[in-house]
mmCIF entry with sequence, helices, sheets and N, C-alpha, C, O atoms, coordinates in Angstrom:
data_MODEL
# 
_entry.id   MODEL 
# 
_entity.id                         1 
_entity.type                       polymer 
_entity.pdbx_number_of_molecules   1 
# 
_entity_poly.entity_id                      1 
_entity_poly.type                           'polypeptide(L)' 
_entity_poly.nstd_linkage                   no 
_entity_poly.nstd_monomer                   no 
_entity_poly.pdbx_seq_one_letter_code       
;(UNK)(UNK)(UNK)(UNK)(UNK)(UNK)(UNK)(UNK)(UNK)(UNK)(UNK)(UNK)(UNK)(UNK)(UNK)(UNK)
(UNK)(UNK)(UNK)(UNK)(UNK)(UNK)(UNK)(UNK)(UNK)(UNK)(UNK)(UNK)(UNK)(UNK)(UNK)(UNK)
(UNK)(UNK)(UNK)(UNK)(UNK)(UNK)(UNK)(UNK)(UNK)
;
_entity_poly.pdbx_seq_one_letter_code_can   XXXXXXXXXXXXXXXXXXXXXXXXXXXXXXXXXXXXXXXXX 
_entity_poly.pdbx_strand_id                 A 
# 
loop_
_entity_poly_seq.entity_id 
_entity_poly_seq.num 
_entity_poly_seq.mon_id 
_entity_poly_seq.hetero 
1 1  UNK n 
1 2  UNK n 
1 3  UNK n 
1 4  UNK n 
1 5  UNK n 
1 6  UNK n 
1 7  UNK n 
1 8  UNK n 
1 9  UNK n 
1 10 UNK n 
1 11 UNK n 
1 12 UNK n 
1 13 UNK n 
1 14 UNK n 
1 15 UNK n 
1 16 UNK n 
1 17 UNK n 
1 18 UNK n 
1 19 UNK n 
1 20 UNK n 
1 21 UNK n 
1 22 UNK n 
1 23 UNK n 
1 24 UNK n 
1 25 UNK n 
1 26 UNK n 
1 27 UNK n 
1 28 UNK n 
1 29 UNK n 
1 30 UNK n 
1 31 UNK n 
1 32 UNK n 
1 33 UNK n 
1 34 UNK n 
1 35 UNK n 
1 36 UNK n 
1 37 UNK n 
1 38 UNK n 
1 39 UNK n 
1 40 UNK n 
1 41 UNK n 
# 
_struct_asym.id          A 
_struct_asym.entity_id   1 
# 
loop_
_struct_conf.conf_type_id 
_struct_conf.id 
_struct_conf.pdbx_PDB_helix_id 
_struct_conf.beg_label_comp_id 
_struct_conf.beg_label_asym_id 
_struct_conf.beg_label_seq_id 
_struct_conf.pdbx_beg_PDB_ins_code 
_struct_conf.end_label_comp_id 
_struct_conf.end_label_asym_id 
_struct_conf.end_label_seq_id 
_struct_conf.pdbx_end_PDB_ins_code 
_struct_conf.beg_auth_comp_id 
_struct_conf.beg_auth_asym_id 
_struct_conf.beg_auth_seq_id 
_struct_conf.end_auth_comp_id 
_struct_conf.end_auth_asym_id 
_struct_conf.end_auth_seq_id 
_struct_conf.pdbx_PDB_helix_class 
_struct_conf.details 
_struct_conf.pdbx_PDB_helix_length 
HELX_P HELX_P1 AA1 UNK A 9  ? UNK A 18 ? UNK A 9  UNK A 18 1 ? 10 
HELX_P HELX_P2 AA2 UNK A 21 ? UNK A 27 ? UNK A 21 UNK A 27 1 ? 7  
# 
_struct_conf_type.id          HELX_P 
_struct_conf_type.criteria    ? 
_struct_conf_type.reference   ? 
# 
loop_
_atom_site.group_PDB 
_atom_site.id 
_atom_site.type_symbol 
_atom_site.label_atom_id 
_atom_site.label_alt_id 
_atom_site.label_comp_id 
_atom_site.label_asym_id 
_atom_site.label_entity_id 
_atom_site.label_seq_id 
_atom_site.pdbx_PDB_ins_code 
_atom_site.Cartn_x 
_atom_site.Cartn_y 
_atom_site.Cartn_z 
_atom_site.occupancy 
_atom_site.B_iso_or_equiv 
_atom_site.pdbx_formal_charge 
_atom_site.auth_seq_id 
_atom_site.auth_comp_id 
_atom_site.auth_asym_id 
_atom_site.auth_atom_id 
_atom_site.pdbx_PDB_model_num 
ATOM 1   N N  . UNK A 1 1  ? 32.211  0.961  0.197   1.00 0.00 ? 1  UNK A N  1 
ATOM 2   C CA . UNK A 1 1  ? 31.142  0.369  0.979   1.00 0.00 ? 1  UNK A CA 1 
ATOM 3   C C  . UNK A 1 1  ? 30.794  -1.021 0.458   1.00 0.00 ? 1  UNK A C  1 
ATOM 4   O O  . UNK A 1 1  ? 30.067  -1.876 0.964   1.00 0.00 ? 1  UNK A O  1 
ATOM 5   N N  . UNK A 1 2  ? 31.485  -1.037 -0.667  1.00 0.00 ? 2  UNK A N  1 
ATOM 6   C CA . UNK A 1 2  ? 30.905  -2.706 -0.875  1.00 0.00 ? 2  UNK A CA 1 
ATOM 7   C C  . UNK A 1 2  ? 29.366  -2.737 -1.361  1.00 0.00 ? 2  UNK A C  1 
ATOM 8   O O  . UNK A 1 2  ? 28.817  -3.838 -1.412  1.00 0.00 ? 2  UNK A O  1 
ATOM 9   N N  . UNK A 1 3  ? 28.770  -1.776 -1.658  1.00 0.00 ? 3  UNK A N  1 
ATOM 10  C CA . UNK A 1 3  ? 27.514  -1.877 -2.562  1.00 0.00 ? 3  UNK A CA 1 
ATOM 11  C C  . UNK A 1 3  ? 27.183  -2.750 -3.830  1.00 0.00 ? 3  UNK A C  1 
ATOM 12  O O  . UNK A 1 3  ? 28.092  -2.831 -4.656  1.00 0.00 ? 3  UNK A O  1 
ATOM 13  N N  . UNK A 1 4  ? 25.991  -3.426 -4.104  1.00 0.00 ? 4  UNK A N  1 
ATOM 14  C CA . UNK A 1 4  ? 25.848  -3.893 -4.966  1.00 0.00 ? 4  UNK A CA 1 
ATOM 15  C C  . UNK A 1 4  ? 24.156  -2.926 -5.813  1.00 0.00 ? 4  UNK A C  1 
ATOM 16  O O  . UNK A 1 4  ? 23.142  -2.493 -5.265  1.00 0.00 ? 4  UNK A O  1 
ATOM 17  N N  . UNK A 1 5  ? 24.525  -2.934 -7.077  1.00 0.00 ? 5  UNK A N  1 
ATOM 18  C CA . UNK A 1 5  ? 23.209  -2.694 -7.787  1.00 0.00 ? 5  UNK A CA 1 
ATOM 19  C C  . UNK A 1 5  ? 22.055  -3.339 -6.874  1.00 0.00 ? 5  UNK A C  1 
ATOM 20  O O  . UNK A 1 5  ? 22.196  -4.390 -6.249  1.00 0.00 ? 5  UNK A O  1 
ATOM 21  N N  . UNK A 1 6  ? 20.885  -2.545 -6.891  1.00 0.00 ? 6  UNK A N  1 
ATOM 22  C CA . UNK A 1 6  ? 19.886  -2.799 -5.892  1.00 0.00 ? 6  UNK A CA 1 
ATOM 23  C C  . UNK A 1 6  ? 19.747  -2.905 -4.458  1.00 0.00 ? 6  UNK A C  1 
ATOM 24  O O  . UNK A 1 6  ? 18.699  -3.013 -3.822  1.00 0.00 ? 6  UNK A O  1 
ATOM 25  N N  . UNK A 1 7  ? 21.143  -2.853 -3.949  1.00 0.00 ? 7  UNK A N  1 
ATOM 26  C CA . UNK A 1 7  ? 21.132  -2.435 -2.185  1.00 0.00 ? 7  UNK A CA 1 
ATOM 27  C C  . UNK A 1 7  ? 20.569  -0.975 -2.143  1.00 0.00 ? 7  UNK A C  1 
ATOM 28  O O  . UNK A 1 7  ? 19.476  -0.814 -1.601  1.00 0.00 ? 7  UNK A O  1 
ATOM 29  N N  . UNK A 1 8  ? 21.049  -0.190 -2.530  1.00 0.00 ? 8  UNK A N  1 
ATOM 30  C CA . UNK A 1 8  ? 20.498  1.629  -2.598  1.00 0.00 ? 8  UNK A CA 1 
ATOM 31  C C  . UNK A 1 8  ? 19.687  2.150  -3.576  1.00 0.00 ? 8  UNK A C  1 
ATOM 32  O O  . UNK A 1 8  ? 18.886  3.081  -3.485  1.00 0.00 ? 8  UNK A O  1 
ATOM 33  N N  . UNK A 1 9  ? 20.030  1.315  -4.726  1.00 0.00 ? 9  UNK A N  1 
ATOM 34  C CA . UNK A 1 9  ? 19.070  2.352  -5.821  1.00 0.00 ? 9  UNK A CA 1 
ATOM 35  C C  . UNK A 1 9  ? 17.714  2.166  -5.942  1.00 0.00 ? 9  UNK A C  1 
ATOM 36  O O  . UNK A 1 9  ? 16.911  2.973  -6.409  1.00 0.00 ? 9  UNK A O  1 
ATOM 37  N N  . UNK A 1 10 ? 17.428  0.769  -5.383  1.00 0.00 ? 10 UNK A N  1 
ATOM 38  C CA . UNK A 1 10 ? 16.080  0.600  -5.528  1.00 0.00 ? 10 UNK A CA 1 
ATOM 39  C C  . UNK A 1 10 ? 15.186  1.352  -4.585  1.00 0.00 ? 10 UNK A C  1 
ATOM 40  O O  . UNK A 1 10 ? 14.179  1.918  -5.008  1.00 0.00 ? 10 UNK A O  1 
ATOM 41  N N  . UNK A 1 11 ? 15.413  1.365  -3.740  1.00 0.00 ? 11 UNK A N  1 
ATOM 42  C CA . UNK A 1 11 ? 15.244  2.762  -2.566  1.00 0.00 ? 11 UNK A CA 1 
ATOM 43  C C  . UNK A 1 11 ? 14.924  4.071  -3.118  1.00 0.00 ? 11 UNK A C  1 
ATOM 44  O O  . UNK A 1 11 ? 13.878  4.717  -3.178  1.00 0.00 ? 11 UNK A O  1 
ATOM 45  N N  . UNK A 1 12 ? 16.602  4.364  -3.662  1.00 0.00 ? 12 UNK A N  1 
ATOM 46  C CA . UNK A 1 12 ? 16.481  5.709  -4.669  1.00 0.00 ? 12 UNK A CA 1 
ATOM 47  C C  . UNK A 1 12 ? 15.605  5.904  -5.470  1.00 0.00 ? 12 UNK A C  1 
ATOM 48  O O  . UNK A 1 12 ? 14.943  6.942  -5.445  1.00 0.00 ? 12 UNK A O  1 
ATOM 49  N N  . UNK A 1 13 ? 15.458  5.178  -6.140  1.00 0.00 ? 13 UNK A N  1 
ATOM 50  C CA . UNK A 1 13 ? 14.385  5.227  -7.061  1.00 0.00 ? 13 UNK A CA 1 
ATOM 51  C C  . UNK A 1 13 ? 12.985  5.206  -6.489  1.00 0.00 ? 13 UNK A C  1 
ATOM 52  O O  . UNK A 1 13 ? 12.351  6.239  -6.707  1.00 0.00 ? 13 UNK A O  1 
ATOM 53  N N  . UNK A 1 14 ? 12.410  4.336  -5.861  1.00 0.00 ? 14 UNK A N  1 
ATOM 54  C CA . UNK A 1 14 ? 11.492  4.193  -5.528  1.00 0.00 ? 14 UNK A CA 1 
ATOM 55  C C  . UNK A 1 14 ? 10.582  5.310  -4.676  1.00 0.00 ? 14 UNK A C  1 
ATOM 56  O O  . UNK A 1 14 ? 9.370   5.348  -4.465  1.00 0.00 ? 14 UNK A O  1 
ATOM 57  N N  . UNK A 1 15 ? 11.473  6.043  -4.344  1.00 0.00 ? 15 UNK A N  1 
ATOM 58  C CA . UNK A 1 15 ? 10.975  7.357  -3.372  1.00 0.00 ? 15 UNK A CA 1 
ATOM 59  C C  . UNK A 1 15 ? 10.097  7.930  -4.147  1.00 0.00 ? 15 UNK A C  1 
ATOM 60  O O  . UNK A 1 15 ? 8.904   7.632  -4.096  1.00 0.00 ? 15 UNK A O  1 
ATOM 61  N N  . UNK A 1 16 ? 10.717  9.069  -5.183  1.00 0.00 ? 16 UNK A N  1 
ATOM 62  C CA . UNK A 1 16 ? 9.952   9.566  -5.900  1.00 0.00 ? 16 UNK A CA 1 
ATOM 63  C C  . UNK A 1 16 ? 8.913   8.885  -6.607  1.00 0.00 ? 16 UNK A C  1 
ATOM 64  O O  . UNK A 1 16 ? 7.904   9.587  -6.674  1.00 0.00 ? 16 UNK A O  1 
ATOM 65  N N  . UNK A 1 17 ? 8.811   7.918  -7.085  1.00 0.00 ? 17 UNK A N  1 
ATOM 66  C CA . UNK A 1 17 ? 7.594   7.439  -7.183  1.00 0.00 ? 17 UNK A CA 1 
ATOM 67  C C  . UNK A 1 17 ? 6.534   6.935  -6.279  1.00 0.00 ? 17 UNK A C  1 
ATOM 68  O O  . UNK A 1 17 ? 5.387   6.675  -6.645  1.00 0.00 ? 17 UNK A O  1 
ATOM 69  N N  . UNK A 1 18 ? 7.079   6.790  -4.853  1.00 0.00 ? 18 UNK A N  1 
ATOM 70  C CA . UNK A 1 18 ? 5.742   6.477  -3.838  1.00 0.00 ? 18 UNK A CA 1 
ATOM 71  C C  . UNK A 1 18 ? 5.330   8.173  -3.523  1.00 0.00 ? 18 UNK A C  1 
ATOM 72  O O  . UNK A 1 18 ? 4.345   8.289  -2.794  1.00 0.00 ? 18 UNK A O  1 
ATOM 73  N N  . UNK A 1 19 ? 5.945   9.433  -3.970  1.00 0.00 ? 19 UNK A N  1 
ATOM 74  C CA . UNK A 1 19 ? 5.557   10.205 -3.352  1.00 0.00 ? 19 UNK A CA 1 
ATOM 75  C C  . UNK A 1 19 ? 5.300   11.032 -4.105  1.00 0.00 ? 19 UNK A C  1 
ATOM 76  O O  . UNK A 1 19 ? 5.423   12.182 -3.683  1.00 0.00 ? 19 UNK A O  1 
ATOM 77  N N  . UNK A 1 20 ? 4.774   10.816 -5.719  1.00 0.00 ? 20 UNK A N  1 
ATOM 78  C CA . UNK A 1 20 ? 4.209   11.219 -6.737  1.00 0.00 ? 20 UNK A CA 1 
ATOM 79  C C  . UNK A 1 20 ? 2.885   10.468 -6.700  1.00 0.00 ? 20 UNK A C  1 
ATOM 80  O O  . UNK A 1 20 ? 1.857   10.820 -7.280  1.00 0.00 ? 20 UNK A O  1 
ATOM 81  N N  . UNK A 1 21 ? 3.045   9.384  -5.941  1.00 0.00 ? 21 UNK A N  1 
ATOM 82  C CA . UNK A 1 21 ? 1.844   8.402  -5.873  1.00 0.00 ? 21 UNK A CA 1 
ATOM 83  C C  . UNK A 1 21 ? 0.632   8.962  -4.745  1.00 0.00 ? 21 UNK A C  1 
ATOM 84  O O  . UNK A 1 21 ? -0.594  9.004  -4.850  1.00 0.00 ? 21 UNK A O  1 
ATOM 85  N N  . UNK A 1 22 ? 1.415   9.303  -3.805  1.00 0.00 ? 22 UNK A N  1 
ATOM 86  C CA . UNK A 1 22 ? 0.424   9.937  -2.412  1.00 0.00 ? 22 UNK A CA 1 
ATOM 87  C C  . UNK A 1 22 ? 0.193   11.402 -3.051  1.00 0.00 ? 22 UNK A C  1 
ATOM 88  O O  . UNK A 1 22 ? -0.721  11.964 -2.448  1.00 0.00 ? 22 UNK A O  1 
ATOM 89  N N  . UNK A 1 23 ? 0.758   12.224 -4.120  1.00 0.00 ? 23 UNK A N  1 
ATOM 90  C CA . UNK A 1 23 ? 0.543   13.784 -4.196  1.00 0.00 ? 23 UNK A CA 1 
ATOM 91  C C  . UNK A 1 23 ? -0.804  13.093 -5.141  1.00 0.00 ? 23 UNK A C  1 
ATOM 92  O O  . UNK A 1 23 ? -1.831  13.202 -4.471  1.00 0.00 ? 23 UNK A O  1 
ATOM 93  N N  . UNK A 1 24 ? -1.072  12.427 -6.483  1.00 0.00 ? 24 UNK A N  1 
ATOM 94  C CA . UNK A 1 24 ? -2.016  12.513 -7.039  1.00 0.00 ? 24 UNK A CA 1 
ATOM 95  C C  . UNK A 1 24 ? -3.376  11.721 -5.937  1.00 0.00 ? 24 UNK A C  1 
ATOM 96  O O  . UNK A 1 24 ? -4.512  12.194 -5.886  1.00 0.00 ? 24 UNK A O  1 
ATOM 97  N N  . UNK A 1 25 ? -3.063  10.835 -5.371  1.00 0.00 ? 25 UNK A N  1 
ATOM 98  C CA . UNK A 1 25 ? -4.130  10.617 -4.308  1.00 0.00 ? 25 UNK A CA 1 
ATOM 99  C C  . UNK A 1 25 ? -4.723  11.708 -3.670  1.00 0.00 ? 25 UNK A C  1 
ATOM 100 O O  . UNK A 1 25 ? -5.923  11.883 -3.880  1.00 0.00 ? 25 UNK A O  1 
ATOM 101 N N  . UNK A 1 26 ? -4.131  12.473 -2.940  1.00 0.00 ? 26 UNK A N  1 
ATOM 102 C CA . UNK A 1 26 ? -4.167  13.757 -2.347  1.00 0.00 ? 26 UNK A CA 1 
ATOM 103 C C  . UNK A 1 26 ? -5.061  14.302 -2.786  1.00 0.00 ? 26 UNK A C  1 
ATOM 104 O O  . UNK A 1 26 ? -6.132  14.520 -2.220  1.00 0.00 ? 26 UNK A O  1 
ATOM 105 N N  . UNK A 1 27 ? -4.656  14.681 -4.155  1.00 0.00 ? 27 UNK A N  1 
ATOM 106 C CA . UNK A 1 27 ? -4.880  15.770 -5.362  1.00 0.00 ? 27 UNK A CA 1 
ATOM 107 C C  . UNK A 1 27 ? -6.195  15.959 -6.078  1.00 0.00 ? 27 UNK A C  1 
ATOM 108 O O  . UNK A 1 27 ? -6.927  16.902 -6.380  1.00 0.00 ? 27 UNK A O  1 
ATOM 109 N N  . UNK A 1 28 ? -6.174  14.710 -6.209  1.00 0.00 ? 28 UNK A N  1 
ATOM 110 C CA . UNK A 1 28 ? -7.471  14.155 -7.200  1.00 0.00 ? 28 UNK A CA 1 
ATOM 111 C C  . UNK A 1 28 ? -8.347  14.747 -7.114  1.00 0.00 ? 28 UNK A C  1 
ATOM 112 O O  . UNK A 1 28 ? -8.784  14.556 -5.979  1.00 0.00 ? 28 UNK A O  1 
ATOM 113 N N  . UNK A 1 29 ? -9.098  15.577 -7.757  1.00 0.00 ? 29 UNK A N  1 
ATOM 114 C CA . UNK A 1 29 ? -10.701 15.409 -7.524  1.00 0.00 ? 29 UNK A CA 1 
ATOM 115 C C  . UNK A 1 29 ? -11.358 14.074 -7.663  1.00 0.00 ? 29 UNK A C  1 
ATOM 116 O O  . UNK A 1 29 ? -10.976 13.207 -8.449  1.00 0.00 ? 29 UNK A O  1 
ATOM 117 N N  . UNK A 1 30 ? -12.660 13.937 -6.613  1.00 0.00 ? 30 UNK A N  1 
ATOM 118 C CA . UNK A 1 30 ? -13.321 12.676 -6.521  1.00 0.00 ? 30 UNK A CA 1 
ATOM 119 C C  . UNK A 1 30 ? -14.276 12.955 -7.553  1.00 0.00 ? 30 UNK A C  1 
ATOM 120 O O  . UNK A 1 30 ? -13.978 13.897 -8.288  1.00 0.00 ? 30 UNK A O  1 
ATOM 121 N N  . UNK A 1 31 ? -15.278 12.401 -7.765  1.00 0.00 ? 31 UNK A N  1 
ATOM 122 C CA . UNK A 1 31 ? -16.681 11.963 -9.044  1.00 0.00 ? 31 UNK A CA 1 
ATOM 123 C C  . UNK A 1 31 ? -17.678 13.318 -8.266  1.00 0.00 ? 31 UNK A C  1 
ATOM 124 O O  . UNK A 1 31 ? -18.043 14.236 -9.000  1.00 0.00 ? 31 UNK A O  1 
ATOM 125 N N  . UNK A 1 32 ? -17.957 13.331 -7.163  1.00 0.00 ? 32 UNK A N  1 
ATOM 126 C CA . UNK A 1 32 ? -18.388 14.767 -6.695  1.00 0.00 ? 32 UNK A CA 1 
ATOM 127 C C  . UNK A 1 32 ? -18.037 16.104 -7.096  1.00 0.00 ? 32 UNK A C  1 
ATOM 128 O O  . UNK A 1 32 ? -18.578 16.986 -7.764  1.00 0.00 ? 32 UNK A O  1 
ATOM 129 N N  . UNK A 1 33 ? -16.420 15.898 -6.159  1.00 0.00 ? 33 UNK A N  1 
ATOM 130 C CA . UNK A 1 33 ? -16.144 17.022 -6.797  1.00 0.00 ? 33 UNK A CA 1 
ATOM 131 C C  . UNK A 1 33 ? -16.179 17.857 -7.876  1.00 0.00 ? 33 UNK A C  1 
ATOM 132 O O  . UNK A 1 33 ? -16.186 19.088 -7.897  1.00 0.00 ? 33 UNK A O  1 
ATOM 133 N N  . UNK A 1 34 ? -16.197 17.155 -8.670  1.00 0.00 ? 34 UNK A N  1 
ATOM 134 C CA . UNK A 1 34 ? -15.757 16.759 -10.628 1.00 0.00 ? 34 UNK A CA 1 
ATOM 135 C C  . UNK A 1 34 ? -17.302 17.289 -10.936 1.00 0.00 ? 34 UNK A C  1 
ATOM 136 O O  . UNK A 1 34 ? -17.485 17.615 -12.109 1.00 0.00 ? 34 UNK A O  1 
ATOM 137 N N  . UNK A 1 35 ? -18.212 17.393 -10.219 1.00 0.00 ? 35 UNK A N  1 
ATOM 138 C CA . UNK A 1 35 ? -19.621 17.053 -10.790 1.00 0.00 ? 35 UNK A CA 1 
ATOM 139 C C  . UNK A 1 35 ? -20.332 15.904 -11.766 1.00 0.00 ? 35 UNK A C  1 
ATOM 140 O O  . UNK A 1 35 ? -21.431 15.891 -12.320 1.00 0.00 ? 35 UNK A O  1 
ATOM 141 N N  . UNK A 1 36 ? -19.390 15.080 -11.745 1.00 0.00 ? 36 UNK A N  1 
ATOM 142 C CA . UNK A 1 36 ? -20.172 13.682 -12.593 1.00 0.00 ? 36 UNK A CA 1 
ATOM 143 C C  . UNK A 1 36 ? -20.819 13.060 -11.668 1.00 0.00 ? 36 UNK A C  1 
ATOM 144 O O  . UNK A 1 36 ? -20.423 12.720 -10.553 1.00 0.00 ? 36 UNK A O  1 
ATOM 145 N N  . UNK A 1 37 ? -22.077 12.886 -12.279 1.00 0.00 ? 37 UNK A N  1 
ATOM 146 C CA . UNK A 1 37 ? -22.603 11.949 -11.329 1.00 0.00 ? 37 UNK A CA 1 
ATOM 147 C C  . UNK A 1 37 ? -23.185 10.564 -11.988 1.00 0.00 ? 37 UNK A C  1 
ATOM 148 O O  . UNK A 1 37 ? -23.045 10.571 -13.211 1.00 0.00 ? 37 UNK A O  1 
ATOM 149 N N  . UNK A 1 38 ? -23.833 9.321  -11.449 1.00 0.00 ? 38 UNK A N  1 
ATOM 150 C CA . UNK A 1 38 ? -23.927 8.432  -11.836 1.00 0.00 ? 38 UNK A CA 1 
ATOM 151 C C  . UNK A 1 38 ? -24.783 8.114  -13.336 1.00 0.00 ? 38 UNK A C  1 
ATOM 152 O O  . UNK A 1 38 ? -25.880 8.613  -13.587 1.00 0.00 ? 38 UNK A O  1 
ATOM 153 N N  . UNK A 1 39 ? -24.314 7.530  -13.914 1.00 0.00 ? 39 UNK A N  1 
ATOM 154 C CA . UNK A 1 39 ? -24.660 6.921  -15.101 1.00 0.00 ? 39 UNK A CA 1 
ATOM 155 C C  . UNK A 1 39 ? -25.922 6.094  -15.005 1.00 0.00 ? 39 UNK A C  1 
ATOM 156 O O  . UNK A 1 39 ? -25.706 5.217  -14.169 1.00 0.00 ? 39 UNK A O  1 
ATOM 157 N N  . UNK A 1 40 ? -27.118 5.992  -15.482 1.00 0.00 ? 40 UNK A N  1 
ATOM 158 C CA . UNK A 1 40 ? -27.957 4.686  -15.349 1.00 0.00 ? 40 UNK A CA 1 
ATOM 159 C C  . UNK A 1 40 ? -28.357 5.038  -17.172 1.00 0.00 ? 40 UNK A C  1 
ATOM 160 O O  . UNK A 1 40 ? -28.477 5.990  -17.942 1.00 0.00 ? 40 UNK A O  1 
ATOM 161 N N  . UNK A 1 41 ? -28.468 3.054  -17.138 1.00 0.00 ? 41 UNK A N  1 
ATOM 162 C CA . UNK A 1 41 ? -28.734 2.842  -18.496 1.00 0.00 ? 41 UNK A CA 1 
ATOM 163 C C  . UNK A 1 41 ? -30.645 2.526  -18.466 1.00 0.00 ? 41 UNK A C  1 
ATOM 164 O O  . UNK A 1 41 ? -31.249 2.295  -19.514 1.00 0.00 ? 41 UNK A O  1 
# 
């Protein structure tokens, strides 16, 4: 195919990390959830 480093792998690679990125977004508990609530000094 005539590929060069970075035509496919950067792709390859990059998947799993945009979609480890959207599972902890997802995932997260927010500052509510969590029960922390705001700090005042």
């Amino acid at each position: 195919m005539g590929m060069r480093l970075g035509e496919g792998s950067g792709a390859a690679l990059a998947y799993p990390l945009l979609q480890s990125a959207c599972a902890i977004i997802n995932e997260m508990a927010s500052f509510s959830d969590a029960g922390i609530s705001e700090q005042t000094n």
